[in-house]
MARMIDREN-348824 format. One record per residue (C-alpha): residue number from 1; residue in three letters; x, y, z. Coordinates in Angstrom, 3 decimals. Layout:
- NUM,Ala,X,Y,Z
...
***
This chain:
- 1,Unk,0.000,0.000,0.000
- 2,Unk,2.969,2.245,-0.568
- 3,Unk,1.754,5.614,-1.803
- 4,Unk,-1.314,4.991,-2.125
- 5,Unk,-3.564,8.368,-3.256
- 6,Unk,-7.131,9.511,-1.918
- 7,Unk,-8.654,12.324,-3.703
- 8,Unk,-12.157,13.612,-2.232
- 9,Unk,-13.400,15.781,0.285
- 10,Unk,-11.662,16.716,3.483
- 11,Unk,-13.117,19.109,6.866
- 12,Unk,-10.825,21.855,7.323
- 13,Unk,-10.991,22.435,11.165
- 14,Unk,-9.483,26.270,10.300
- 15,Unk,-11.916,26.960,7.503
- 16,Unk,-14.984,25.282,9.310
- 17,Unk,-15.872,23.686,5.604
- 18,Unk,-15.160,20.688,3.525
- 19,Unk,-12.271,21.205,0.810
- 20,Unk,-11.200,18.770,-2.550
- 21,Unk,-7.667,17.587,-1.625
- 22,Unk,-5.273,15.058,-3.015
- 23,Unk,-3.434,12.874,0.140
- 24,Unk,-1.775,9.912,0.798
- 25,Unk,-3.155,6.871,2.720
- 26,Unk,-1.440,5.845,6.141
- 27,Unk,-2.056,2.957,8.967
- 28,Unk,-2.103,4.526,11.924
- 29,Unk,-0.878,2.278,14.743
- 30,Unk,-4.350,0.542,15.585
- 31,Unk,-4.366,-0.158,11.403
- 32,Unk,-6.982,2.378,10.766
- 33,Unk,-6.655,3.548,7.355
- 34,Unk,-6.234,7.856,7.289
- 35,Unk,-6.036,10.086,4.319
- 36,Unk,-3.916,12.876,5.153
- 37,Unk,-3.769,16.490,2.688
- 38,Unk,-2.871,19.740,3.108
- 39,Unk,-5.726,22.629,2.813
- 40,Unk,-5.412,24.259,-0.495
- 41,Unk,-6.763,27.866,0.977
- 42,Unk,-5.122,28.134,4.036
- 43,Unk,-2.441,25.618,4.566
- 44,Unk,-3.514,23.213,7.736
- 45,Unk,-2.978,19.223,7.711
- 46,Unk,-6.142,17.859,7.049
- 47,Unk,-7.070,14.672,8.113
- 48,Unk,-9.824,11.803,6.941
- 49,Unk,-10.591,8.575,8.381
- 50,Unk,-11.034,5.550,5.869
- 51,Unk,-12.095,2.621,7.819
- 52,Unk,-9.879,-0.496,8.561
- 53,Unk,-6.773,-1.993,6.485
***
């Protein structure tokens, strides 16, 4: 599952709305799947949840 993409919608926490974002996919350590991006308006790490690996 190296670099593996996700492109969809992400909630900025900053901008209080939902942004299109292009991330990569990580197992965090209780193997959750996360998208992770960067905000395209105002720069914050945006985070989404996937499901299980």
């Amino acid at each position: 599952m190296a670099d593996t993409k996700y492109e969809g919608e992400y909630y900025c926490v900053k901008c209080k709305e939902k942004r299109h974002a292009v991330g990569t996919v990580v197992v965090n350590a209780k193997g959750t799947r996360m998208a992770k991006a960067v905000c395209p308006e105002c720069g914050t790490n945006l985070n989404r949840i996937l499901g299980k690996a």
